[in-house]
DSSP file (Angstrom, degrees, kcal/mol; ACC not computed):
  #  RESIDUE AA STRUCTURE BP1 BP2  ACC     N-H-->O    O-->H-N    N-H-->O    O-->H-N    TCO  KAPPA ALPHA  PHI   PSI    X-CA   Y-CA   Z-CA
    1    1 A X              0   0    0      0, 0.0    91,-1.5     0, 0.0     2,-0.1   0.000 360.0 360.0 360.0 127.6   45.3  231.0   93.5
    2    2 A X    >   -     0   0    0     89,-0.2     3,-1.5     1,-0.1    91,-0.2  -0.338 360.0-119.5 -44.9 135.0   48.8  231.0   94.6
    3    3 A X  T 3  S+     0   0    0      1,-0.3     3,-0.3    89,-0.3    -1,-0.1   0.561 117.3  57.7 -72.2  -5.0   50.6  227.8   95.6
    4    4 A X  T 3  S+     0   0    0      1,-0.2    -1,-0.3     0, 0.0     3,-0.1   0.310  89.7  72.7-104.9   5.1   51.1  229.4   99.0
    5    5 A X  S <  S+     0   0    0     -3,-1.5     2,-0.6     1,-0.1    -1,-0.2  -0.122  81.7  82.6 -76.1  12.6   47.3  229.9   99.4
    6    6 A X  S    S-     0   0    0     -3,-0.3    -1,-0.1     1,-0.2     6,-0.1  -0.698  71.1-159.4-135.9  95.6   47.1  226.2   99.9
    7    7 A X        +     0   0    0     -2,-0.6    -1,-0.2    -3,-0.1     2,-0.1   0.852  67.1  19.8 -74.3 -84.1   48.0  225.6  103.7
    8    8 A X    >>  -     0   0    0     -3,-0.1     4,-0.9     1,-0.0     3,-0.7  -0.341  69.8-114.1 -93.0 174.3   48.9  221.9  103.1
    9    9 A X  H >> S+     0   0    0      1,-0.2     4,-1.5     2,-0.2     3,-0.7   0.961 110.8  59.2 -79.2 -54.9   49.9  219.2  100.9
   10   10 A X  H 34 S+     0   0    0      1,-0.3     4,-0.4     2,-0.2    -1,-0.2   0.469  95.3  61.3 -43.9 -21.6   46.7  217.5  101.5
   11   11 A X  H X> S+     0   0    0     -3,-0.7     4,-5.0     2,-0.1     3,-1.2   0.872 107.2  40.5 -72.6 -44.3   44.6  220.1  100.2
   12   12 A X  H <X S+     0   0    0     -4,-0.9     4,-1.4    -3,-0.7     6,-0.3   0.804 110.0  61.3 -73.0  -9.9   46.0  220.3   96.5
   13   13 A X  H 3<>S+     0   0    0     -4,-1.5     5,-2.4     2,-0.2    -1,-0.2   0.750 113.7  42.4 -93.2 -16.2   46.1  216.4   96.6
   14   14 A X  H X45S+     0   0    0     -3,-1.2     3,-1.4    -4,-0.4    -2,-0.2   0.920 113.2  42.4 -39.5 -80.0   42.4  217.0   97.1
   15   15 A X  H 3<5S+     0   0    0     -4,-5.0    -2,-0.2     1,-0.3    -3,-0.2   0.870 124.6  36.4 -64.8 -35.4   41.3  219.5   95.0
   16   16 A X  T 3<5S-     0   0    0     -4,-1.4    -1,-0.3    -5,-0.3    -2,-0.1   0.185 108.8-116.3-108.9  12.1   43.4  218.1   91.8
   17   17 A X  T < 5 +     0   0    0     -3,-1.4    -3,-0.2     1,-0.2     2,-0.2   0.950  51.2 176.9  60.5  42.6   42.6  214.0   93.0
   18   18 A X      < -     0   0    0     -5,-2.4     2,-0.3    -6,-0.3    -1,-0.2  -0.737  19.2-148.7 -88.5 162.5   46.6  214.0   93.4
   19   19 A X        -     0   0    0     -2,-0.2     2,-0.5     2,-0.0    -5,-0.0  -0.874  11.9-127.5-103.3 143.4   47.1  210.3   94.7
   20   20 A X        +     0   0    0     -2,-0.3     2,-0.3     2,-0.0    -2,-0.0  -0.853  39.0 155.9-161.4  92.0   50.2  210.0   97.2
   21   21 A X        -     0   0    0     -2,-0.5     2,-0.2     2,-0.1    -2,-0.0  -0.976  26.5-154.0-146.6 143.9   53.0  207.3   96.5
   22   22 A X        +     0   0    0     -2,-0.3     2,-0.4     2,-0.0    -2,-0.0  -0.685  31.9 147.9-109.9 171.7   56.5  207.6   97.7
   23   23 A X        -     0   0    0     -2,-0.2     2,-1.2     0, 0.0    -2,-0.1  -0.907  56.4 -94.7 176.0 144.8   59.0  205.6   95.5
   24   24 A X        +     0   0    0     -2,-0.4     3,-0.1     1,-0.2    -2,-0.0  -0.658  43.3 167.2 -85.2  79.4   63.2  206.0   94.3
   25   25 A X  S    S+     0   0    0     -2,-1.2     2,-0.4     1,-0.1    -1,-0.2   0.215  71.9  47.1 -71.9  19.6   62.4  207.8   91.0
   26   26 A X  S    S-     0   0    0      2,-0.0     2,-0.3     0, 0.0    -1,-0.1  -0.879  93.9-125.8-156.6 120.6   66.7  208.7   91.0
   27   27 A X        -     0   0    0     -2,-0.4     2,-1.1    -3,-0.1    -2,-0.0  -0.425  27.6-138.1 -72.7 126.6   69.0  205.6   91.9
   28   28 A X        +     0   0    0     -2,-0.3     2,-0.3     2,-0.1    -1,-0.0  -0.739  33.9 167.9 -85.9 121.6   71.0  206.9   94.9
   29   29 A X        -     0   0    0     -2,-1.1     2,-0.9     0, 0.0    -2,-0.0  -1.000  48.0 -69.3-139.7 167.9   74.3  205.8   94.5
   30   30 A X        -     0   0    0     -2,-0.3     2,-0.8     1,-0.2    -2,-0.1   0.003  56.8-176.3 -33.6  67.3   77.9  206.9   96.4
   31   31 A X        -     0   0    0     -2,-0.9     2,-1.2     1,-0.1    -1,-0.2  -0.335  21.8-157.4-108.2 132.7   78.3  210.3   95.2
   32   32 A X        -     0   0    0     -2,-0.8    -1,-0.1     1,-0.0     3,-0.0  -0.598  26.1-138.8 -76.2  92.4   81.6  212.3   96.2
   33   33 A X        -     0   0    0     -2,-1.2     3,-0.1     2,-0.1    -1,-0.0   0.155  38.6 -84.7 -48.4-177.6   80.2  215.8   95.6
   34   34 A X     >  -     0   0    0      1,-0.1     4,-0.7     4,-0.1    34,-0.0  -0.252  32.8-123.3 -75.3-177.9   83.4  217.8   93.8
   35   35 A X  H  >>S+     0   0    0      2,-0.2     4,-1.1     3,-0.1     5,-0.8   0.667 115.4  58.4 -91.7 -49.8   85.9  219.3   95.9
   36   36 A X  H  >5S+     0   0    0      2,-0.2     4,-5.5     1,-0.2     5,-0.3   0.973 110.9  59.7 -54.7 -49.0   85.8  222.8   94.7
   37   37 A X  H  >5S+     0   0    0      2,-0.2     4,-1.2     3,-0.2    -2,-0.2   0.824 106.0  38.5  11.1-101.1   82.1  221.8   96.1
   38   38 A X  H >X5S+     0   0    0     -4,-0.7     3,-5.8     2,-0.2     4,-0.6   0.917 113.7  55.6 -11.6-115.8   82.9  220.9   99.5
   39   39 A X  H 3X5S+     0   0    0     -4,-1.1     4,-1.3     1,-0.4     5,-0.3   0.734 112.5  48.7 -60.5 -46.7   85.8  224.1   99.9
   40   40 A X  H 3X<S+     0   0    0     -4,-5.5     4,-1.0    -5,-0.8    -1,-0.4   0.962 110.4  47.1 -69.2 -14.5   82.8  226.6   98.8
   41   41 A X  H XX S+     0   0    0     -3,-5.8     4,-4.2    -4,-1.2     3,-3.8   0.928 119.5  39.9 -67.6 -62.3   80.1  225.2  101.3
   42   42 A X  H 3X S+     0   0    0     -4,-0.6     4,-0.8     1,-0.3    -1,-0.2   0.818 114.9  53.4 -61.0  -6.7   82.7  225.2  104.3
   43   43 A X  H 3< S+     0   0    0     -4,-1.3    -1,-0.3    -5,-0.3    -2,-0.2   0.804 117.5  39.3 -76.7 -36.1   84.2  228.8  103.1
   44   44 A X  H <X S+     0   0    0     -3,-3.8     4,-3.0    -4,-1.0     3,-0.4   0.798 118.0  44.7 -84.5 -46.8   80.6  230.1  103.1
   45   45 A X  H  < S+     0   0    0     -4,-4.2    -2,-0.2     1,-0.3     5,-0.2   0.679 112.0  50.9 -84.9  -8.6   79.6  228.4  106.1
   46   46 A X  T  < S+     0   0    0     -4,-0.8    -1,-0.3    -5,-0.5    -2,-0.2   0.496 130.5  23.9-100.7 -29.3   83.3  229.5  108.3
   47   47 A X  T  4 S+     0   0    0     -3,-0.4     2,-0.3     1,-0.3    -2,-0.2   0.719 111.1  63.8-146.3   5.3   82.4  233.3  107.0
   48   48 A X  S  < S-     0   0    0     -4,-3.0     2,-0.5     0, 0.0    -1,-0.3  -0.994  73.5-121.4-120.4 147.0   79.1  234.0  106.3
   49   49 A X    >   +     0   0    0     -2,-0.3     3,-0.6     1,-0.2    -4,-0.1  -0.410  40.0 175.3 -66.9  99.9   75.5  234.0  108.2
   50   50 A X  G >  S+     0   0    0     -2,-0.5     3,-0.5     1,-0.2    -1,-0.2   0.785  74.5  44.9 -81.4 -14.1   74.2  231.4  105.7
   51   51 A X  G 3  S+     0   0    0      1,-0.2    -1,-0.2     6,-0.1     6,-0.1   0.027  75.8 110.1 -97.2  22.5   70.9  231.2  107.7
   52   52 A X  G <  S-     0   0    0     -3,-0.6     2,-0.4     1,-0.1    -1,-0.2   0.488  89.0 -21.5-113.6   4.6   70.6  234.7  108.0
   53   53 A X  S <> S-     0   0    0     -3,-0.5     4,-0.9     1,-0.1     5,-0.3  -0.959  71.1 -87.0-167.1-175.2   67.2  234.9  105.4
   54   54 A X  H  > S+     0   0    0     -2,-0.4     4,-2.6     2,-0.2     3,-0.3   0.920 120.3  65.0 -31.1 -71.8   65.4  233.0  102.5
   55   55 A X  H  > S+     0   0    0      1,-0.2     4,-2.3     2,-0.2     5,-0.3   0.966 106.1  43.0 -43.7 -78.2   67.7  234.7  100.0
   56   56 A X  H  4 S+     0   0    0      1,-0.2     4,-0.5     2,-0.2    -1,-0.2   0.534 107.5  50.0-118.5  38.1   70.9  232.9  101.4
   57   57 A X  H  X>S+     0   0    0     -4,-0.9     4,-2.0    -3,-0.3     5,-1.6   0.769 115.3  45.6 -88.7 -56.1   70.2  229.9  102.0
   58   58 A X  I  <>S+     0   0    0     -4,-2.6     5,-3.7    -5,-0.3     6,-0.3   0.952 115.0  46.0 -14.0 -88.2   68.9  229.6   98.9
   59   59 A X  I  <5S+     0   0    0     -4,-2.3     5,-0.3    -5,-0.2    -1,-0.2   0.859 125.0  26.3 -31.9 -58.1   71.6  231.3   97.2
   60   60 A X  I  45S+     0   0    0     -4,-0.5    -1,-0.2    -5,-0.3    -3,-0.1   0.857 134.5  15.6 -85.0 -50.0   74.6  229.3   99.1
   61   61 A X  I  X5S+     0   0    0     -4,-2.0     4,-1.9   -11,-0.2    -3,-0.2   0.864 122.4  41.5-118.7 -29.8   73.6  226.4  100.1
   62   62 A X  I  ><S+     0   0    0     -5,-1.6     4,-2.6     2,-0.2    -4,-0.2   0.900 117.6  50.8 -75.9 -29.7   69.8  224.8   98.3
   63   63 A X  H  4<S+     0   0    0     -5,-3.7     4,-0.3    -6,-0.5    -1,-0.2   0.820 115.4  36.4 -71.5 -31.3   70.9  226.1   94.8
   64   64 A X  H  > S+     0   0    0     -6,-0.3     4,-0.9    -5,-0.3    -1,-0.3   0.542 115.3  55.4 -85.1 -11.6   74.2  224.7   94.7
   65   65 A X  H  X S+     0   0    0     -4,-1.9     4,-1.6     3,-0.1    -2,-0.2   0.809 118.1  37.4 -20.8 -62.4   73.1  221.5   96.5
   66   66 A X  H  X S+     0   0    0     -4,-2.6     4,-1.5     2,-0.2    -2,-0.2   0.681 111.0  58.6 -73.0 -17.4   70.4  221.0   93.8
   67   67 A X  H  > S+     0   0    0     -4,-0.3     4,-1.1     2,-0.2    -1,-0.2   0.906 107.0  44.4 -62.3 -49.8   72.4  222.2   91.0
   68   68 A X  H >X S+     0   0    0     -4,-0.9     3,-1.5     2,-0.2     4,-0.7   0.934 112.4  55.4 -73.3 -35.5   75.4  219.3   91.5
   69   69 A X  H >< S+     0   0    0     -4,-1.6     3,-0.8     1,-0.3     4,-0.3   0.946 106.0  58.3 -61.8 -71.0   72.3  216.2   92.1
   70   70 A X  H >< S+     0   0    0     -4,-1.5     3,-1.0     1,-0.2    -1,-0.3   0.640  91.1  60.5 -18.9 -46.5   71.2  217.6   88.7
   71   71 A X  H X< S+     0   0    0     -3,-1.5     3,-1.5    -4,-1.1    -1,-0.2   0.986 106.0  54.2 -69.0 -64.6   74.7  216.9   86.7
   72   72 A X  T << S+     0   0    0     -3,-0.8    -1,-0.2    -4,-0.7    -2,-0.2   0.562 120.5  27.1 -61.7 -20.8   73.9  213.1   87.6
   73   73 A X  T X> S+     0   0    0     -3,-1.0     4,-2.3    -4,-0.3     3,-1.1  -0.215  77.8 119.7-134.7  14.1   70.3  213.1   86.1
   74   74 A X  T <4 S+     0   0    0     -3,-1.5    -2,-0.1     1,-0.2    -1,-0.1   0.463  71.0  63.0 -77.3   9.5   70.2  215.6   83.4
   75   75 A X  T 34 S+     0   0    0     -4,-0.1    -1,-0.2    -5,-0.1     3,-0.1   0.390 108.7  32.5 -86.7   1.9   69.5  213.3   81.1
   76   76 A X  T <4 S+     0   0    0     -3,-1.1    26,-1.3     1,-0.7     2,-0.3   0.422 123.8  17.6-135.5 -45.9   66.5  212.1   82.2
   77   77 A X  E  <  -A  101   0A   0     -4,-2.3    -1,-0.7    24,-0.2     2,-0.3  -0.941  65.5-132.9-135.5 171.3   64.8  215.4   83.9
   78   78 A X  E     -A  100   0A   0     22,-1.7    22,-2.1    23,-0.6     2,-0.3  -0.988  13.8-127.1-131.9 150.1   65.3  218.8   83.8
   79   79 A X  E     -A   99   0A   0     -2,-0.3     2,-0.6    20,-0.2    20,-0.2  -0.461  16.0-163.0 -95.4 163.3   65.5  221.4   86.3
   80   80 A X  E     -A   98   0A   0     18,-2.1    18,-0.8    -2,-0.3     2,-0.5  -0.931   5.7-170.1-123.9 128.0   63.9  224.6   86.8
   81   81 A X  S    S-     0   0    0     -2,-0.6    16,-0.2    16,-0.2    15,-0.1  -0.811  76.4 -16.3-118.9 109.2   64.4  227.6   88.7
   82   82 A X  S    S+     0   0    0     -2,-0.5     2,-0.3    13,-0.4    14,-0.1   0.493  90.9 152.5  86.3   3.4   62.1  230.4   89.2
   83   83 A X        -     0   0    0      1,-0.1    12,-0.6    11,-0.1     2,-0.3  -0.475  43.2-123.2 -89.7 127.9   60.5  228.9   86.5
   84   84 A X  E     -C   94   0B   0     -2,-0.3     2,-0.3    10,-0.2    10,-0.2  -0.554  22.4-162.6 -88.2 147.9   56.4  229.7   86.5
   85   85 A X  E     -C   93   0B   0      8,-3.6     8,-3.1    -2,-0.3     2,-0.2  -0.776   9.6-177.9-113.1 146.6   53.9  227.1   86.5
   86   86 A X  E     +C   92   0B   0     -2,-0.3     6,-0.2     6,-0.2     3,-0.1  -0.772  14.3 162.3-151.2 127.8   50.6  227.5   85.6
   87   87 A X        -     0   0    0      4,-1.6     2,-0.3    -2,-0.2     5,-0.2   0.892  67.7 -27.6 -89.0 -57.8   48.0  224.7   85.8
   88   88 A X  S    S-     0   0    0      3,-0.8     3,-0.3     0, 0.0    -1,-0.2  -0.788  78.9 -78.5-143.6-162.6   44.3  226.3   85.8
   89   89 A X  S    S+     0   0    0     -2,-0.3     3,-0.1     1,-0.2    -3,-0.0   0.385 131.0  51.9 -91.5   0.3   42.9  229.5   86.9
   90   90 A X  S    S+     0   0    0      1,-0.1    -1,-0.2   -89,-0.0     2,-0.2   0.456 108.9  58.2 -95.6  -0.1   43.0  228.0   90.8
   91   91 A X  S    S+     0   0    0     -3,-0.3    -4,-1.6     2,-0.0    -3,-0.8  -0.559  70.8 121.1-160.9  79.4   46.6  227.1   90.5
   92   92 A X  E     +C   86   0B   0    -91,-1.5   -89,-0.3    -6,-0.2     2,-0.2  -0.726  15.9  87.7-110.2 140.4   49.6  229.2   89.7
   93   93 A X  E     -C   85   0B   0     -8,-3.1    -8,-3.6    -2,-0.3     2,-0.4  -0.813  58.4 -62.9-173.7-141.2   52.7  230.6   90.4
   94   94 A X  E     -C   84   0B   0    -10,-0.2   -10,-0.2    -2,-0.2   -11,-0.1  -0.829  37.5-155.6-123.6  89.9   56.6  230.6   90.5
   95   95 A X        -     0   0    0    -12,-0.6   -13,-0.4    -2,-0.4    23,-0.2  -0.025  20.9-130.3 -63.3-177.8   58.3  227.8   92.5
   96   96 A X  S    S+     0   0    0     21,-2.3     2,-0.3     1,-0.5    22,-0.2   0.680  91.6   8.7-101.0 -14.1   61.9  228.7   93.7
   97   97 A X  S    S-     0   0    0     20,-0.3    20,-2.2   -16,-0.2    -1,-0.5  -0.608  73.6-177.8 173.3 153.6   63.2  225.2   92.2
   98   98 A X  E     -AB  80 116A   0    -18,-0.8   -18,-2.1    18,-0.3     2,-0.6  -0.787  18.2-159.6-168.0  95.4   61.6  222.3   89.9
   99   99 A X  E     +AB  79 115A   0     16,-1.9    15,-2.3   -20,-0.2    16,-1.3  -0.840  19.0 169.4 -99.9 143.8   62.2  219.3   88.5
  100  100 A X  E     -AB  78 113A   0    -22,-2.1   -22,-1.7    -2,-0.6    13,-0.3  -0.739  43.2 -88.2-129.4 155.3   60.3  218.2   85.8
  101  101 A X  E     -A   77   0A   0     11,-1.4   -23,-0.6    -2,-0.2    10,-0.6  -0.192  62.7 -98.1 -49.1 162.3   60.6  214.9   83.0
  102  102 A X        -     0   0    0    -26,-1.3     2,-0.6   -25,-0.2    10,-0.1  -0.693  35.4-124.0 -84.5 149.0   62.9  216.1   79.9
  103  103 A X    >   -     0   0    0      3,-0.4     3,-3.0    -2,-0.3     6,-0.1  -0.803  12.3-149.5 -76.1 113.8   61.5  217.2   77.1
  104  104 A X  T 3  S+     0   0    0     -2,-0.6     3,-0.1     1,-0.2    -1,-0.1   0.567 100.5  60.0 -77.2  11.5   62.0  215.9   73.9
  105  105 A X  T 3  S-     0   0    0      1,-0.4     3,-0.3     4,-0.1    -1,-0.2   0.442 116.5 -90.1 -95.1 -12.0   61.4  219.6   72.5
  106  106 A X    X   -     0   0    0     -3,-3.0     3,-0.7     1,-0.2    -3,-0.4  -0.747  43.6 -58.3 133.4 165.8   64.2  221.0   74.4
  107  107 A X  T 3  S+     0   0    0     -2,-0.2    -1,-0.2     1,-0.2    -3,-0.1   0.677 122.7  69.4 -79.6 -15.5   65.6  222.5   77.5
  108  108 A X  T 3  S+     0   0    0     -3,-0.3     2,-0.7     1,-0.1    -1,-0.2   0.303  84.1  69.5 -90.1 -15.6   62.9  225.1   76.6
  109  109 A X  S <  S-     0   0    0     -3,-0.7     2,-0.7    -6,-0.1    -6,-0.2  -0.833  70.1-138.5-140.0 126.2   60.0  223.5   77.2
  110  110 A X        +     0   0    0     -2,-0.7     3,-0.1    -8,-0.1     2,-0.1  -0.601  22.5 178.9 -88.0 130.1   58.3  222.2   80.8
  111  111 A X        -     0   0    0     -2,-0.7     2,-0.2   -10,-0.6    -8,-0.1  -0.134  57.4 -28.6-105.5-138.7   56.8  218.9   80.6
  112  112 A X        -     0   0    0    -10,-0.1   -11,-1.4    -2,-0.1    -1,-0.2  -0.400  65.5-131.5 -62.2 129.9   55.1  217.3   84.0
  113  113 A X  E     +B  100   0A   0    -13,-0.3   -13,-0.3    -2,-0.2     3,-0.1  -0.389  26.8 179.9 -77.5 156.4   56.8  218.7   87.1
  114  114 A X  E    S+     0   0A   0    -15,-2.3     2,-0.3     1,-0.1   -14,-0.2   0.317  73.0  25.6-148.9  -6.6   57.6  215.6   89.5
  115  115 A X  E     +B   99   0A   0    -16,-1.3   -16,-1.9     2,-0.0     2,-0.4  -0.903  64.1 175.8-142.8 139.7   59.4  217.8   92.5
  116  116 A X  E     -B   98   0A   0     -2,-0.3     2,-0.4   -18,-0.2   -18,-0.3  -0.984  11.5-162.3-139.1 141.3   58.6  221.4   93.1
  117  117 A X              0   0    0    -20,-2.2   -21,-2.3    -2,-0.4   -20,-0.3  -0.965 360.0 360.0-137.2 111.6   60.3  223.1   96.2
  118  118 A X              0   0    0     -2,-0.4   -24,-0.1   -23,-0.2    -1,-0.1   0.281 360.0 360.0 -75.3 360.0   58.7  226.3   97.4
């Protein structure tokens, strides 16, 4: 079964007993994204339809959003893109973005997912 076969959150938290707690796993503090940062969003956003499908908003604005929160916390998780999970034979597929704990085996290697964006 596809993760998009599963209507809501509340079903997989079901089927798999997940239990629900919200909580600050990544200490927010002020961050001044880069400049070069900043000049590509509003360059993109001044001359291209960034809303105009899946594909580029993704591309423009969620991948480089998620990329630079990553440089503060790559020591601690790692992120994933495209990357496929598969948990049993009801529960597969390929999220568009992932973060997971780090591995002490390597960038190579996916340990427990903790945010998976579909």
């Amino acid at each position: 079964m596809a993760f998009s076969d599963f209507h809501t959150i509340s079903e997989v938290q079901q089927k798999y007993r997940i239990h629900y707690k919200e909580s600050n796993f990544l200490s927010l503090h002020d961050l001044q994204p880069p400049e070069t940062f900043v000049n590509d969003f509003k360059f993109y956003q001044t001359n291209l339809d960034i809303y105009a499908s899946e594909a580029s908003r993704s591309e423009l604005i969620i991948s480089p959003l998620l990329r630079e929160v990553y440089k503060n916390h790559f020591t601690r998780y790692s992120f994933w893109i495209q990357k496929k999970l598969h948990y049993d034979a009801d529960l597969t597929g390929t999220p568009d973005y992932m973060f997971s704990e780090k591995s002490e085996l390597g960038k190579t290697v996916l340990e427990k997912p903790i945010v998976i964006c579909c």
